[in-house]
N, C-alpha and C positions, 0 to 999 in steps of 0.2 A: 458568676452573675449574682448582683444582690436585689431581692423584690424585698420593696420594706427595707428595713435596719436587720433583716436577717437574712446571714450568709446562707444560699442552696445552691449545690453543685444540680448543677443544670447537664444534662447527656446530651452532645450531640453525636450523628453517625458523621465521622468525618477521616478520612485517611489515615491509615497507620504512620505514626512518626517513625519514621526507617531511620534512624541515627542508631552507631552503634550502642551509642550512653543512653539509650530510652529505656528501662528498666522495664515501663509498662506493656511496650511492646513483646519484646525479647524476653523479658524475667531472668532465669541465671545463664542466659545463653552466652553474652559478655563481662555480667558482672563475676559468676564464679569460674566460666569456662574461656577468659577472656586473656589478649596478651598481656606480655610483661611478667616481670621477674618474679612482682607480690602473688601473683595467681600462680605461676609455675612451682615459687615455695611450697603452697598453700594444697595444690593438689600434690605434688611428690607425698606432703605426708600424708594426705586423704589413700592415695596408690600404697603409700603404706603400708597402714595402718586396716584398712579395710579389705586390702588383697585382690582390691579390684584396678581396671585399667582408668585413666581419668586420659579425658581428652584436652584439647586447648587448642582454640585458635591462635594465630600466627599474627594475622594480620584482623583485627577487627571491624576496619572498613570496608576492605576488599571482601571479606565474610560476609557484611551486613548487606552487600552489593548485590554478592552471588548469592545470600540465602531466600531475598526477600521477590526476588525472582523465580522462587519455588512453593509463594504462598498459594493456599489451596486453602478457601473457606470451608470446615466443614468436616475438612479430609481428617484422616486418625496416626497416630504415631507410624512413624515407616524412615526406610534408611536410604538415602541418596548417595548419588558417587560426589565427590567434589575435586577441584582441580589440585593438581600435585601441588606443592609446597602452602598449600592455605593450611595444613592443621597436621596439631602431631599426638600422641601416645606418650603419654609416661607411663611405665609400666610398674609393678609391684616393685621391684626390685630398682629402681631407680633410673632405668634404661628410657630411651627415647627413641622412637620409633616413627614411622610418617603417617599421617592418617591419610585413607584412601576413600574413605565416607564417614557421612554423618548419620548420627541419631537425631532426628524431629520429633518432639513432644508437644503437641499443641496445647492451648490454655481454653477454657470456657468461653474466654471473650471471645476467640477467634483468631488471638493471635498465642503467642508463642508461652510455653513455661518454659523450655528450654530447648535447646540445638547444640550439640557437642560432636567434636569428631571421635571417630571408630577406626580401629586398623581394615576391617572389612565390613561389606555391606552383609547384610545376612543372604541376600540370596546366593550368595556364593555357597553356602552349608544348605542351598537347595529351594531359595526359593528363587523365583525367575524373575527376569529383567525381561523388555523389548528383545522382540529377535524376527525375522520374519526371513522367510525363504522357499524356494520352489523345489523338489524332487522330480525331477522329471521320468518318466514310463523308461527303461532299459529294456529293448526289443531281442528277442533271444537269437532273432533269426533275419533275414531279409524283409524288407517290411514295403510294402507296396506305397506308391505314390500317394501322399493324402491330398486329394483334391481340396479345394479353396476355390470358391467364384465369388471373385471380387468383383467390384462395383467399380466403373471407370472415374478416377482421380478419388479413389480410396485414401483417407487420409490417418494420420500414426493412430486414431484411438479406435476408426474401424480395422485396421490391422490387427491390434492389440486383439478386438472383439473376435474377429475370424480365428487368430489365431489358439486363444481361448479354445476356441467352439471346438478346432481340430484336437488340441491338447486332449478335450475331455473325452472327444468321441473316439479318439486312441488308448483311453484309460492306462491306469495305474500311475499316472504324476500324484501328487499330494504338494497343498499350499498351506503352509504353514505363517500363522504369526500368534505370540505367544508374549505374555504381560499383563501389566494393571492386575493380577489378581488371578489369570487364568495361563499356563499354561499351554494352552492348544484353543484357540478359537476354533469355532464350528463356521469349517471355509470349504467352498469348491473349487474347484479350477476354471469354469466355465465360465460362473458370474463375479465371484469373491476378488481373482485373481485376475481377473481381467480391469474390476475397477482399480485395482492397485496398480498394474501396468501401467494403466491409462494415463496416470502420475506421477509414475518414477524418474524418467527425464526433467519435469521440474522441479520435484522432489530432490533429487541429486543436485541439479545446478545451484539449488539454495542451500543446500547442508555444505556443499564444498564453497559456496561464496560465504558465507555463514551469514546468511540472509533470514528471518523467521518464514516457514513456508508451513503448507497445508495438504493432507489428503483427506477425503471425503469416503471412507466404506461408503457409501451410496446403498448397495443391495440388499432388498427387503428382510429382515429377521435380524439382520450390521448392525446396519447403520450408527456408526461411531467414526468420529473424527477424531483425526492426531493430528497433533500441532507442534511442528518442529521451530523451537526456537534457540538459539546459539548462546553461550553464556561461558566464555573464556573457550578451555580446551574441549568442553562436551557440550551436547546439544540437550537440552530440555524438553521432554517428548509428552504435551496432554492429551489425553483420551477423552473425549466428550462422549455422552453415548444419548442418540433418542429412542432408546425402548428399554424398559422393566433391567435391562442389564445395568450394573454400576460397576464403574471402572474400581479398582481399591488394590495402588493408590491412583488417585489419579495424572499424576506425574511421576515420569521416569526419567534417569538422564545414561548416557551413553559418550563416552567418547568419540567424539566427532571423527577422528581416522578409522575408527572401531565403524560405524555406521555405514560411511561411504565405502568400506570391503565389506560391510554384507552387502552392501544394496548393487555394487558392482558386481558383484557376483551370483544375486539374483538374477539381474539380467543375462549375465552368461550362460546359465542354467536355464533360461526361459529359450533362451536362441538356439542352447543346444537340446532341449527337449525336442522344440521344432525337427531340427535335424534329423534327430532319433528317428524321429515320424517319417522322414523323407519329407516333410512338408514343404511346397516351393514357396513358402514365406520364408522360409530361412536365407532367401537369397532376396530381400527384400529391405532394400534398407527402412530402420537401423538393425534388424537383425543381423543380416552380415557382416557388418560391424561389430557387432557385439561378440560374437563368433571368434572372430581376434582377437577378442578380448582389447576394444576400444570401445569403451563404457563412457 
């Protein structure tokens, strides 16, 4: 923009240019870590020479597709899975190997200094991804009928709630979900794991149709949403949080077959807890279903 006969660069806020050639955006995430033979040269001898691994995408548009779909204002350096043949490893020694995640480096501005792929993500050497699942109570001995007074045309999320209610007053289940930065969230069975029930059948039809879907932690002290969104062979999972807790990072990703077997089998685990119990929900569809293991 020129005021006057002199040139001033004017700022506007206006969308990140996503092309893979945008330097400004990416920084060396294409230009040094990008396809093509002159980069592959160019890092073999950096692998070298330095005794370190060098990454390189494969394909730099389908890269800039998948990565720009992981942007996160804000967020701080962390490593993503990404899908099989997008990136590879040259190794010290000359070898080439497939990358199975990326390193993210974010820039000042907000967008990127660099993105390269990695043989592994680091949590595999111990820090954690997304996981969530039920334990259900193991009864040592005969276990008495757990009554349930249902309300006439009770429907699947007051189920979800009664069934809850009996899980905890049976004691010893443990619900688990664990990510963003923690490990083991502070969950009960009563209320925690009841809201997550509440959404698992939608939650599942959208991860298997690879639809973006949502669940809501709703319960007081949670309250943090995750937001399933699909992105080639894995799902892109965000943690929103409304209280003093911060997700870090705030996106995970998972392989979409990887997800829909834990979440199938959460539910198996929920219906056989029931069971455990003698509970007569478990003859209640969809529990009994699920029971079969028809998830």
């Amino acid at each position: 923009m020129l005021a006057g006969a002199t040139p001033v660069l004017v700022h506007n806020s206006i969308c990140p240019n996503w092309a893979a050639n945008s330097v400004k955006t990416w920084g060396h995430t294409f230009k040094t870590h990008g396809a093509g033979a002159k980069n592959t040269k160019k890092l073999t001898d950096r692998a070298r020479a330095t005794g370190n691994q060098q990454g390189q995408w494969l394909d730099n548009d389908a890269a800039a597709e998948f990565l720009k779909g992981l942007h996160v204002e804000g967020s701080g350096p962390r490593s993503v899975r990404i899908p099989e043949g997008m990136g590879q490893v040259i190794m010290p020694d000359g070898s080439i190997v497939q990358a199975r995640a990326a390193t993210i480096v974010p820039s000042s501005n907000g967008l990127y200094k660099t993105r390269f792929p990695i043989i592994d993500p680091n949590w595999e050497a111990g820090e954690m991804s997304f996981s969530v699942s039920f334990n259900p109570a193991v009864p040592s001995g005969a276990v008495a009928p757990a009554s349930t007074s249902l309300e006439s045309g009770a429907d699947y999320e007051t189920l979800v709630m009664e069934a809850c209610s009996a899980l905890s007053d049976a004691g010893g289940g443990r619900f688990h979900i664990g990510g963003f930065g923690s490990d083991e969230w502070p969950l009960d069975v009563a209320y925690d794991l009841s809201a997550f029930m509440e959404q698992l059948p939608s939650l599942l039809a959208g991860v298997r149709e690879r639809r973006e879907v949502e669940v809501d932690l709703y319960s007081q002290g949670i309250e943090r949403t995750l937001a399933f969104r699909p992105s080639g062979n894995l799902v892109v999972i965000r943690c929103d949080s409304r209280t003093n807790w911060v997700p870090n990072p705030e996106c995970e990703n998972i392989a979409q077959d990887e997800l829909v077997a834990m979440l199938s089998k959460l539910a198996e685990d929920f219906a056989g807890g029931l069971k455990a119990i003698n509970s007569e929900l478990s003859e209640v569809a969809p529990f009994e279903r699920w029971l079969e293991g028809e998830v």
